[in-house]
C-alpha positions as CSV (number, residue, x, y, z in Angstrom):
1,X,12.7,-7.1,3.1
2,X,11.3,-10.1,1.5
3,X,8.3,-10.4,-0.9
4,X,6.8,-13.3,-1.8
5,X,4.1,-13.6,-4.4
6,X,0.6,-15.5,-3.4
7,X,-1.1,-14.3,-6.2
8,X,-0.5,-12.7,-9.6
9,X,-2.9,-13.4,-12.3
10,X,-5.7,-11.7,-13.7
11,X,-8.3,-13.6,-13.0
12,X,-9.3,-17.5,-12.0
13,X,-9.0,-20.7,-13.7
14,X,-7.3,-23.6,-12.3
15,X,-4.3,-22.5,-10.3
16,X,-4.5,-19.6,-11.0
17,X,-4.9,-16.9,-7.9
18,X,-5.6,-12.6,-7.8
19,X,-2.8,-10.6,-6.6
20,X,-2.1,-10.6,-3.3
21,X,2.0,-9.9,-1.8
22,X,3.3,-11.1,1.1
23,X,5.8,-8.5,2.8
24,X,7.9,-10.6,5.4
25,X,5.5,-12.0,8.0
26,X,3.2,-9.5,8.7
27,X,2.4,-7.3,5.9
28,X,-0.3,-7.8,2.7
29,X,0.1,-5.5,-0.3
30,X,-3.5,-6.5,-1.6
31,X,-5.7,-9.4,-0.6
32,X,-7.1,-10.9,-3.9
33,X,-7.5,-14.9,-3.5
34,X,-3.9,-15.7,-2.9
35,X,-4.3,-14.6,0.5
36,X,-6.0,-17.8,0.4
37,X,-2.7,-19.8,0.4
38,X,-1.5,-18.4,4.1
39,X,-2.1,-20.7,7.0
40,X,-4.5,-19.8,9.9
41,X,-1.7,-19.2,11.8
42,X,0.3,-16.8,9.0
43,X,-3.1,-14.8,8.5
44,X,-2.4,-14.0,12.2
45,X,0.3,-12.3,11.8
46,X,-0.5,-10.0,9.6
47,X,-0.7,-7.0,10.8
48,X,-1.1,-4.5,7.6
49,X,-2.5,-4.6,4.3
50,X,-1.9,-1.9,1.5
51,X,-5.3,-2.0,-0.8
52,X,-4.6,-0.6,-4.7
53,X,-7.9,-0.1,-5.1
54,X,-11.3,-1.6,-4.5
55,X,-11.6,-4.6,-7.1
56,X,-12.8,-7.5,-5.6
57,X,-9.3,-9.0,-7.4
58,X,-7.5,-7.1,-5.2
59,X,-9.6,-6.7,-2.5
60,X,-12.3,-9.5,-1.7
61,X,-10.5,-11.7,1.0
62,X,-10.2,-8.9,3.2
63,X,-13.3,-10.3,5.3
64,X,-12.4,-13.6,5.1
65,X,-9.2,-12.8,6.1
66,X,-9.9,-10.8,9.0
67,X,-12.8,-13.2,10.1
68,X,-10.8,-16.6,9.9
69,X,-8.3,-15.8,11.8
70,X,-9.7,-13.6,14.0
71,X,-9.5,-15.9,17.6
72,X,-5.9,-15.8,17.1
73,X,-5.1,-12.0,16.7
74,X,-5.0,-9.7,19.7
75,X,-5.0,-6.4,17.4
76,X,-7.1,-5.4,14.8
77,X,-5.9,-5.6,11.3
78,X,-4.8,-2.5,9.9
79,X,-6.2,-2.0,6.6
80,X,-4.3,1.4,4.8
81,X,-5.9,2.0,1.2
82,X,-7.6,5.2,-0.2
83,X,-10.5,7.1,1.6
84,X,-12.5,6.6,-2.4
85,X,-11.6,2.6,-1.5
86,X,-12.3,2.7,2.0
87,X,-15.7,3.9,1.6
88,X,-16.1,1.4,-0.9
89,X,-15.5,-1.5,0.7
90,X,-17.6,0.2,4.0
91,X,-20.7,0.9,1.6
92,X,-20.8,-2.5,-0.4
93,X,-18.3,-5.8,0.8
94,X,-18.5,-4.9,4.9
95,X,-22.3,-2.6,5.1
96,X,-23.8,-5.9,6.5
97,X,-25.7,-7.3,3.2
98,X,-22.5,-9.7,2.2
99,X,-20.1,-9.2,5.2
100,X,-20.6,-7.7,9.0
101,X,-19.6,-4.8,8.8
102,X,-16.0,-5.6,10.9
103,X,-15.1,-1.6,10.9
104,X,-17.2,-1.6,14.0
105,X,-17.8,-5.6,15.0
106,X,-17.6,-7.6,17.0
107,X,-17.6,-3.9,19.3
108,X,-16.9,-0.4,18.0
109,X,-14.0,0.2,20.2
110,X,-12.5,-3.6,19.5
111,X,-13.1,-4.3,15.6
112,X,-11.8,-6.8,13.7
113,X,-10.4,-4.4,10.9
114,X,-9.2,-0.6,11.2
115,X,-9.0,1.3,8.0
116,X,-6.2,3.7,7.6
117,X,-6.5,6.3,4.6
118,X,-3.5,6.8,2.7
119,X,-2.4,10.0,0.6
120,X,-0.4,9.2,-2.6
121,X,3.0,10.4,-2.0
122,X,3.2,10.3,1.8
123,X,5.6,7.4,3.1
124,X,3.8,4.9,5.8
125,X,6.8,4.0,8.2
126,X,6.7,0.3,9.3
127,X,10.2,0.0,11.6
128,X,12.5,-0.1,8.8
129,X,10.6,-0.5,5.9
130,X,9.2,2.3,3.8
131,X,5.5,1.6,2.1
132,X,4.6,4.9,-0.2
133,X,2.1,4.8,-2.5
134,X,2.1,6.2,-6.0
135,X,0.1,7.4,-8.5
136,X,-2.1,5.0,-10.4
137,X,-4.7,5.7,-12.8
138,X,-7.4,3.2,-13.5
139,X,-11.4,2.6,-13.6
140,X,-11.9,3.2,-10.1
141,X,-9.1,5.4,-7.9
142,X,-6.1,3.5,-7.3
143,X,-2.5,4.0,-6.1
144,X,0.7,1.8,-6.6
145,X,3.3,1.1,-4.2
146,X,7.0,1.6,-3.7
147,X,8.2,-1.1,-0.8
148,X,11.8,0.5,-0.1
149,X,13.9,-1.4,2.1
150,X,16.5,1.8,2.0
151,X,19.0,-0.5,0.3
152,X,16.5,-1.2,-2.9
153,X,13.3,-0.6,-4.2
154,X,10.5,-3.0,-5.5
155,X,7.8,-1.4,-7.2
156,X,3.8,-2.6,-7.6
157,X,2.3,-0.5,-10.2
158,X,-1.6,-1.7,-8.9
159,X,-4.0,-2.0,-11.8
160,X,-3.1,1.4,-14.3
161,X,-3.3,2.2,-17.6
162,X,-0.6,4.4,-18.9
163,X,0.1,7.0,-16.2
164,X,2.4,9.8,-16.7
165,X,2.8,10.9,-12.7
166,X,3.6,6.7,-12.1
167,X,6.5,7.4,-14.3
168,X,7.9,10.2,-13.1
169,X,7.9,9.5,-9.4
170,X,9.8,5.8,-10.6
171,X,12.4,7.9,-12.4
172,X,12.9,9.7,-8.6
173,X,13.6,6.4,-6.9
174,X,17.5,6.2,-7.2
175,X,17.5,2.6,-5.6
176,X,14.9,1.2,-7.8
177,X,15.5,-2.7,-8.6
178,X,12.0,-3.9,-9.5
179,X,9.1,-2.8,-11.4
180,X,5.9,-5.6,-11.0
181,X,3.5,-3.7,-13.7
182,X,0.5,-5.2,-15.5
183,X,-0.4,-6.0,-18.7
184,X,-3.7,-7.5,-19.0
185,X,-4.9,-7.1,-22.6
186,X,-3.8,-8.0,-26.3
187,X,-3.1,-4.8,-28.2
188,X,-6.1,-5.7,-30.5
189,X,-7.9,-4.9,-27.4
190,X,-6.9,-1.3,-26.6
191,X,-10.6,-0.2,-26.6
192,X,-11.0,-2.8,-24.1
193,X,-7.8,-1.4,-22.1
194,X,-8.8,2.1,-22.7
195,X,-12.4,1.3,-21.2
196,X,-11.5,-0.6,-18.0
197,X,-8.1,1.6,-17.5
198,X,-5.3,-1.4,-18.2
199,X,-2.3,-1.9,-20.1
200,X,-1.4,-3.5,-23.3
201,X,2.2,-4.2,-24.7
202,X,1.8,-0.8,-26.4
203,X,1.3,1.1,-23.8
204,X,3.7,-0.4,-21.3
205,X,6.1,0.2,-24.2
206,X,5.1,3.7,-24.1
207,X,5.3,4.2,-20.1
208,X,8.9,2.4,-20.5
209,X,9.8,4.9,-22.8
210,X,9.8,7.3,-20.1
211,X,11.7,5.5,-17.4
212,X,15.5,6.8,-17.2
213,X,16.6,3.9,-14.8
214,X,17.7,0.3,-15.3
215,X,15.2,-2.1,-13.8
216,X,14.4,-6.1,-13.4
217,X,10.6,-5.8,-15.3
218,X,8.1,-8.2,-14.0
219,X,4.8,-8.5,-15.7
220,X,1.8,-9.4,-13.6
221,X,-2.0,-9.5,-14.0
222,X,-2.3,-11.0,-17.8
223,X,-5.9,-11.8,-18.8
224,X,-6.6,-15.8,-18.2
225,X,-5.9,-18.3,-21.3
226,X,-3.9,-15.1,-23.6
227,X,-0.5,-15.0,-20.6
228,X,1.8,-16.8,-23.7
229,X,-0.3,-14.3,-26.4
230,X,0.2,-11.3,-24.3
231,X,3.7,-12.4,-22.7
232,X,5.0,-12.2,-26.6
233,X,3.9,-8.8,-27.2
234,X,5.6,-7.5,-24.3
235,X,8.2,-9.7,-25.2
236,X,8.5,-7.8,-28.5
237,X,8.0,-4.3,-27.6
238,X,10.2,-4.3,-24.1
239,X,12.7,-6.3,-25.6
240,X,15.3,-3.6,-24.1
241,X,14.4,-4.5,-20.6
242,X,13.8,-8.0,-20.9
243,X,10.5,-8.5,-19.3
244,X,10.0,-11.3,-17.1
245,X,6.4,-13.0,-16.8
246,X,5.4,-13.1,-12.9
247,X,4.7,-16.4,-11.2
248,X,3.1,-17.5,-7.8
249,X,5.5,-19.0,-5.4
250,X,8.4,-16.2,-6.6
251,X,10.4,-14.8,-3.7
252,X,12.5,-11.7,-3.5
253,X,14.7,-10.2,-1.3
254,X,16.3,-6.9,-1.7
């Protein structure tokens, strides 16, 4: 399996782009505005996307991506995200005030997308590859994702706070290699974290402290114009797994 990284950051600015993975050719794992980057033609391919949750950062270029490119797919694109997201999107991006509604256009029997719930804990099949999501706990309900190749493991936390259940089912993947998490706030701004359901340092410190398996730690989503602030807190209380700071254009393969 290969991953490569559109778009990690946790908000705009510059170059910066919202999270959005691309799994080989024809999988999404979110569509925040680094599904931007992909060509026409590489939007066509996609096949799947895996929605966290219903954040426009995470989830806002799923019209656009299913309208642009929409003369050159012969499918409709598979959208696989939680029924809570699901109806989200249906009720306020696609109910027809600021999108058409694509669930059911351009017929109801033809659309451009098809949503797929998902259950945290039960394994989507793709060929080879193994997409399960995992618990999450954040603002709105949200999942993570464990992308097993059955060789390794790579591991997209989604938006959480500190999450006891993520933890444990990471501790029960005996291939694990990576862990993508975020951190988007100082730790002077816990009430901040604690409100919008995000990590500091702190509490990724705290989560780590329950993880009985070695892994390459990647941080992702750190609040625009504090990365280098925020990136040194980590720095300082991770130091043990030697967390890396996320940045577009990264590929993996494992």
């Amino acid at each position: 399996m290969k991953l490569a990284v559109l778009g990690c950051h946790g908000g705009i600015g510059g170059a910066r782009r919202t999270t959005a993975l691309l799994l080989d050719d024809d999988v999404l794992i979110d569509a925040g505005m680094g599904a931007g980057e992909l060509s026409l033609e590489q939007m066509a391919r996609v096949d799947h996307v895996f929605l966290t949750h219903s954040h426009l950062d995470h989830c806002g270029f799923i019209p656009l991506l299913a309208d642009a490119a929409a003369f050159l797919r012969k499918r409709p694109l598979l959208v696989h995200a939680l029924p809570q997201t699901i109806d989200a999107l249906k009720q306020n991006l696609l109910g027809g005030k600021l999108w058409p509604d694509y669930s059911v256009l351009p017929a109801v029997d033809d659309p451009y997308i098809r949503f797929v719930p998902i259950t945290p804990g039960e394994t989507v099949l793709l060929g080879h590859r193994r997409i399960t999501p995992l618990p999450a706990r954040h603002a709105v309900p949200a999942v993570g994702y464990r992308l097993d190749s059955g060789k390794e493991s790579f591991v997209y936390s989604g938006d959480t706070t500190d999450c006891e259940e993520f933890w444990m089912a990471l501790n029960a993947i005996e291939n694990l290699r990576y862990l993508m998490i975020e951190t988007t706030f100082l730790n002077a701004n816990a009430s901040g974290a604690a409100r919008s359901g995000h990590m500091t340092a702190a509490l990724l410190a705290q989560g780590l402290a329950r993880l009985q398996r070695p892994v390459a730690l990647l941080i992702t989503h750190l609040e625009p114009g504090k990365e280098d602030l925020i990136m040194a807190e980590v720095a300082a209380a991770c130091a043990k797994f030697q967390p890396v700071r996320l940045e577009q254009g990264r590929q993996f393969e494992f």
